[in-house]
N, CA and C of each residue as an Amber inpcrd file, in Angstrom:
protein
   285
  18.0790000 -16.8100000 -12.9390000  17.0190000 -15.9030000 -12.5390000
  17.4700000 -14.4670000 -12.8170000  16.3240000 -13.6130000 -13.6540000
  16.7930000 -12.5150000 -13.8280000  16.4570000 -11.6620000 -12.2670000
  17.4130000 -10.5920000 -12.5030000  17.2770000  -9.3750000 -11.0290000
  14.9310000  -8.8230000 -11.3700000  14.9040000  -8.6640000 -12.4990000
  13.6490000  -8.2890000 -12.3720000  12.5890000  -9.2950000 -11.9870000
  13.1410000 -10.2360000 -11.8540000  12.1730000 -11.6950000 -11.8320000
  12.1520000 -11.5200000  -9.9550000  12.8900000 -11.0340000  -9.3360000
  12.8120000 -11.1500000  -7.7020000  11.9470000  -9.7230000  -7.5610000
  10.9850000  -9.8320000  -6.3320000   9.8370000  -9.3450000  -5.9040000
  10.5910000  -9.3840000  -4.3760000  11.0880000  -8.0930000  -3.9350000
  11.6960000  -7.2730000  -2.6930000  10.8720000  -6.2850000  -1.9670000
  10.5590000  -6.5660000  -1.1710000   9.7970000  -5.6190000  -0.6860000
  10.5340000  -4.6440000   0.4360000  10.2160000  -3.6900000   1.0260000
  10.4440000  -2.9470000   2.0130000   9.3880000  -2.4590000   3.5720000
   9.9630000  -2.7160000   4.5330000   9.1900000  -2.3890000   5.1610000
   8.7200000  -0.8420000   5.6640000   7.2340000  -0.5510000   5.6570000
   7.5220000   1.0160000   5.4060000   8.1140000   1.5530000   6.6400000
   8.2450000   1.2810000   7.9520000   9.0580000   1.8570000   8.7680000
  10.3900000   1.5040000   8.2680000  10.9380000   1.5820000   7.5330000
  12.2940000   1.5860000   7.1120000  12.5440000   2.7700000   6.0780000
  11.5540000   3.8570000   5.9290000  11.2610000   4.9020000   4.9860000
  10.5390000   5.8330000   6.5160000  10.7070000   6.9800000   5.7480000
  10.6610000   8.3760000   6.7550000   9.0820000   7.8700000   6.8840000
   8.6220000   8.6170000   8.0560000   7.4270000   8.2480000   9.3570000
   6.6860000   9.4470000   8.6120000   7.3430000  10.8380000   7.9880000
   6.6260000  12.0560000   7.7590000   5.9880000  11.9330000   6.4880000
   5.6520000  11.2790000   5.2640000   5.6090000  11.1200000   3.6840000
   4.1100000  10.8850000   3.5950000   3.8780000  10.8770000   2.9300000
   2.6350000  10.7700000   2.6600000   2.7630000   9.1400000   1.4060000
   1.5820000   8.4150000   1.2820000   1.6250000   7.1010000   0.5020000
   2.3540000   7.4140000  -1.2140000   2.1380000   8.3150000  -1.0810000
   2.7340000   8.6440000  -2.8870000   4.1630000   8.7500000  -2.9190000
   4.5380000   9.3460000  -1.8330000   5.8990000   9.9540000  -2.1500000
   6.2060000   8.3190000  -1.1880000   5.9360000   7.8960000  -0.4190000
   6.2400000   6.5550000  -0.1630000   6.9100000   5.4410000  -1.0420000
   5.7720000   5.2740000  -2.1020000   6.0530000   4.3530000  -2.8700000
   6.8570000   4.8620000  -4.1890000   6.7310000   6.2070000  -4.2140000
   7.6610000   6.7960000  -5.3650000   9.0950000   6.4300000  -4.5460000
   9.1500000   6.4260000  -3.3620000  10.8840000   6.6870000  -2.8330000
  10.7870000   5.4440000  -2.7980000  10.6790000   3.9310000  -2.6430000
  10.7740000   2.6530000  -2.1480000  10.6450000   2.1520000  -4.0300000
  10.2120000   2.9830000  -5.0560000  10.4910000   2.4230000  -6.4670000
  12.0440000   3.0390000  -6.6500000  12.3970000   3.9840000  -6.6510000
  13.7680000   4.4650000  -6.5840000  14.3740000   3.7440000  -5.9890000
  14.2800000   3.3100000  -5.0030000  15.3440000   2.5280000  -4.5640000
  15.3710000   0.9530000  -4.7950000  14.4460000   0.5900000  -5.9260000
  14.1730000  -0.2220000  -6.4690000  13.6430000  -1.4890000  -5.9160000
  12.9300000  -1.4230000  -5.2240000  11.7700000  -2.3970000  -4.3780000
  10.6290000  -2.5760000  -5.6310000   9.6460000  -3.4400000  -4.9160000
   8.4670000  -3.8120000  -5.7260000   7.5210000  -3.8120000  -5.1400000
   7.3630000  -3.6820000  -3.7480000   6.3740000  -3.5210000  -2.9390000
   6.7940000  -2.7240000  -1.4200000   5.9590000  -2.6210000  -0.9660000
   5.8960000  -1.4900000   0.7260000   4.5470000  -2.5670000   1.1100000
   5.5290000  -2.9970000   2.5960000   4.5470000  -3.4290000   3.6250000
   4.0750000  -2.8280000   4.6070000   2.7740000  -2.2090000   4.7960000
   2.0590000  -1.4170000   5.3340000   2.1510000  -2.3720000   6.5950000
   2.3650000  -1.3810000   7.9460000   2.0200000  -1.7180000   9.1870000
   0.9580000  -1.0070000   9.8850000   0.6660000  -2.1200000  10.6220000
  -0.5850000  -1.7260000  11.7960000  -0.4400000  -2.0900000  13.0540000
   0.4850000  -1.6560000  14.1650000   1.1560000  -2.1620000  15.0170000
   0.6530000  -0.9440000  16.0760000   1.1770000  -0.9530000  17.3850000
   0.4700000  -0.7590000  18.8560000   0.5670000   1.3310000  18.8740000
   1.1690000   1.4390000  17.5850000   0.8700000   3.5410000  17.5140000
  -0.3310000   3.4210000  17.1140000  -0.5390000   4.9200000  18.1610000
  -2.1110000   4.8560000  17.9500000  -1.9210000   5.6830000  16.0700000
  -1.4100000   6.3460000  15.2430000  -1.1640000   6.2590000  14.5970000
  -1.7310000   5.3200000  13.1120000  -0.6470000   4.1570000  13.5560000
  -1.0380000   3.2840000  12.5820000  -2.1310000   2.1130000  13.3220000
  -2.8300000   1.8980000  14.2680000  -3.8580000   1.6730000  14.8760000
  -5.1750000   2.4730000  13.9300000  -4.9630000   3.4290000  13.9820000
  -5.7990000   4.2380000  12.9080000  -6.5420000   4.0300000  11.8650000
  -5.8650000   3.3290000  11.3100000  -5.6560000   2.7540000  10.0540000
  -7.1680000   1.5950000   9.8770000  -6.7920000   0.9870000  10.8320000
  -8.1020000  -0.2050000  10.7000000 -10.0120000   0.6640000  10.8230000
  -9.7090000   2.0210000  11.5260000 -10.7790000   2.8830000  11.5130000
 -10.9080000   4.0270000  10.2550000 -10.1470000   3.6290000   8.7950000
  -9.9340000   4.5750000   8.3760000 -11.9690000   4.7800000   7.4730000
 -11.8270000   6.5940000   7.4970000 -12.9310000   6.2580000   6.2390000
 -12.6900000   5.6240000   4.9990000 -14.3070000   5.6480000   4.5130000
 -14.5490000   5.2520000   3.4280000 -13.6790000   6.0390000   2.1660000
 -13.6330000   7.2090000   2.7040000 -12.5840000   8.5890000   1.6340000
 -11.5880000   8.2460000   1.6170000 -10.5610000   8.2150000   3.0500000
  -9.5830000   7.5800000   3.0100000  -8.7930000   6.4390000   2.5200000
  -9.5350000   5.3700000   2.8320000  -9.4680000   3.9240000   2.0500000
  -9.5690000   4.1040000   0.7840000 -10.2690000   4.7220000  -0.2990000
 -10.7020000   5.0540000  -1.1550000  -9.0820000   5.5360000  -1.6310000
  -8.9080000   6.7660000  -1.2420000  -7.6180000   7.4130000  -1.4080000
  -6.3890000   6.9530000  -1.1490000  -6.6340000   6.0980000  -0.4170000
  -5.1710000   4.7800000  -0.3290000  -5.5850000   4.2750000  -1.3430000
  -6.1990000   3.3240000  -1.7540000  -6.2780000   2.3530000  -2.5160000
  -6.0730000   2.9150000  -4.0860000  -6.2510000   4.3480000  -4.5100000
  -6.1280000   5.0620000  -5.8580000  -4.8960000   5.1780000  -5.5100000
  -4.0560000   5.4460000  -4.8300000  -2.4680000   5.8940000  -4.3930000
  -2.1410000   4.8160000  -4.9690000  -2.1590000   3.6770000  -4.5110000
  -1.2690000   2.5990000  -4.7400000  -2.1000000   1.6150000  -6.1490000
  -3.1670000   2.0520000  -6.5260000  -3.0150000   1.7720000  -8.0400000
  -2.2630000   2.0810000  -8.9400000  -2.0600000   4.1860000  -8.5660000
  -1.4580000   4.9910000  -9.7420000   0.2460000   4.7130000  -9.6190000
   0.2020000   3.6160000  -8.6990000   1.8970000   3.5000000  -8.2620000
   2.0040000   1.9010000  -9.0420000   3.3240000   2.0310000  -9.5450000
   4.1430000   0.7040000 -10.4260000   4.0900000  -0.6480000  -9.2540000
   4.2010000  -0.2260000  -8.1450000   4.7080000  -1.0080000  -6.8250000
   3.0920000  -1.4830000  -6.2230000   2.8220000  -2.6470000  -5.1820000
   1.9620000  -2.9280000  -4.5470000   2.5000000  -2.6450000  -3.1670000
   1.0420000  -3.0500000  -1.9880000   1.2110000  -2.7990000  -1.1170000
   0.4320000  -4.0890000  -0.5220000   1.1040000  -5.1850000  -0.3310000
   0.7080000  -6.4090000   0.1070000  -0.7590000  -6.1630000   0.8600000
  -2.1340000  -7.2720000   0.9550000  -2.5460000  -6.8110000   1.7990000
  -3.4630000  -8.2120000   2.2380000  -3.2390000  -8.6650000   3.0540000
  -3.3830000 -10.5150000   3.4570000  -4.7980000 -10.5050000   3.8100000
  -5.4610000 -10.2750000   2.7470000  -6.9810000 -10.9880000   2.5200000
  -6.9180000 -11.8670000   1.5090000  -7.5670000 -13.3190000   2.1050000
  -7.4690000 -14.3540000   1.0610000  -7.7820000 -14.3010000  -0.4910000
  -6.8400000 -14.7140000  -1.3050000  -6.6630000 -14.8580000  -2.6240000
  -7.2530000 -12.6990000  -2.9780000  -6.4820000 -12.0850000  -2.3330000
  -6.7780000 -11.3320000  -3.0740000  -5.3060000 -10.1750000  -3.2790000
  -5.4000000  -9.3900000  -3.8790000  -4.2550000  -8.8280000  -4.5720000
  -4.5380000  -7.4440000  -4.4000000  -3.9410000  -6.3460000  -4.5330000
  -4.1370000  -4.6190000  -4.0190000  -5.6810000  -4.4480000  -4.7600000
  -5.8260000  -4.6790000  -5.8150000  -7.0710000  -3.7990000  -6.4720000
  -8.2980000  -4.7060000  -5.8360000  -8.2100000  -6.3730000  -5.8210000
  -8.8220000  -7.0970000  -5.0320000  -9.6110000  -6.7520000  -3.8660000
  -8.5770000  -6.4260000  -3.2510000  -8.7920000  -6.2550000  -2.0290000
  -9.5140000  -5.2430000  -1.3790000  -9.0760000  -4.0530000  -2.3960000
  -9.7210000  -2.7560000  -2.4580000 -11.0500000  -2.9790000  -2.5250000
 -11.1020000  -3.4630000  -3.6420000 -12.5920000  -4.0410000  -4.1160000
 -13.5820000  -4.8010000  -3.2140000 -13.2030000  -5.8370000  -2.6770000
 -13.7540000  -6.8180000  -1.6540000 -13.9660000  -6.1240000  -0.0690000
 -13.4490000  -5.8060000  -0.0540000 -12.8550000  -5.3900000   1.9590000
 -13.0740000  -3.9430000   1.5730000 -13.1130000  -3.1400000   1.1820000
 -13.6720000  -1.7370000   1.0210000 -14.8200000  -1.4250000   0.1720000
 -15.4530000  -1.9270000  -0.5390000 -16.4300000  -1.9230000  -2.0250000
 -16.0630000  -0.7670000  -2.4450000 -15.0710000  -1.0210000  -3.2630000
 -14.2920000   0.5150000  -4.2130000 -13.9620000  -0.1680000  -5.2320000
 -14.4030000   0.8030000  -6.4190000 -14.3620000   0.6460000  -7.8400000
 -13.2290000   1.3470000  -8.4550000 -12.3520000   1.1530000  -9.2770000
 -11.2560000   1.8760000  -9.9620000 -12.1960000   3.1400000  -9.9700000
 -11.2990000   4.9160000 -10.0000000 -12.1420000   5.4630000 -10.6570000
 -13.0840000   6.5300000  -9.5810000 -13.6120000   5.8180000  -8.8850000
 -14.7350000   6.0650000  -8.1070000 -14.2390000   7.0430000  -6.7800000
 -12.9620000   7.4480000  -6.5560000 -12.7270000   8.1850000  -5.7180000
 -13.4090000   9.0900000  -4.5280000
């Protein structure tokens, strides 16, 4: 098995709390991961998250297109742009 053939992810509380999603996944590709697992746990914070707008969602979901890396996201059979697509109705693009 080659080293590029393994799919490592990171959890994003294991990366600074202050970053914004870009510089997120830019610092978690440097350190050579392949994905960032987004949490949604009892901060009101990342609680947030499940109320985000339509802009917002929108603007996550272009973040982590224009990024090499995914950001897991456990809706059935679906995959980052998927998901975007399905569970938000967002089109590449459409910002």
């Amino acid at each position: 098995m080659k080293r590029e053939d393994i799919k490592l992810g990171i959890y994003e509380k294991a990366l600074p709390a202050n970053i914004d999603w870009a510089t997120r996944l830019s610092m978690a590709e440097k350190l050579g991961f392949t994905h960032v697992e987004l949490s949604v746990d009892e901060t009101d914070e990342r609680l947030a998250r499940l109320e985000w707008t339509v802009a917002e969602r929108k603007d996550f979901c272009q973040t982590v297109l224009d990024s090499p890396l995914t950001v897991p996201m456990r809706t059935p059979g679906a995959g980052t742009w998927k998901a975007c697509r399905r569970v938000w109705k967002w089109q590449p693009g459409s910002r």
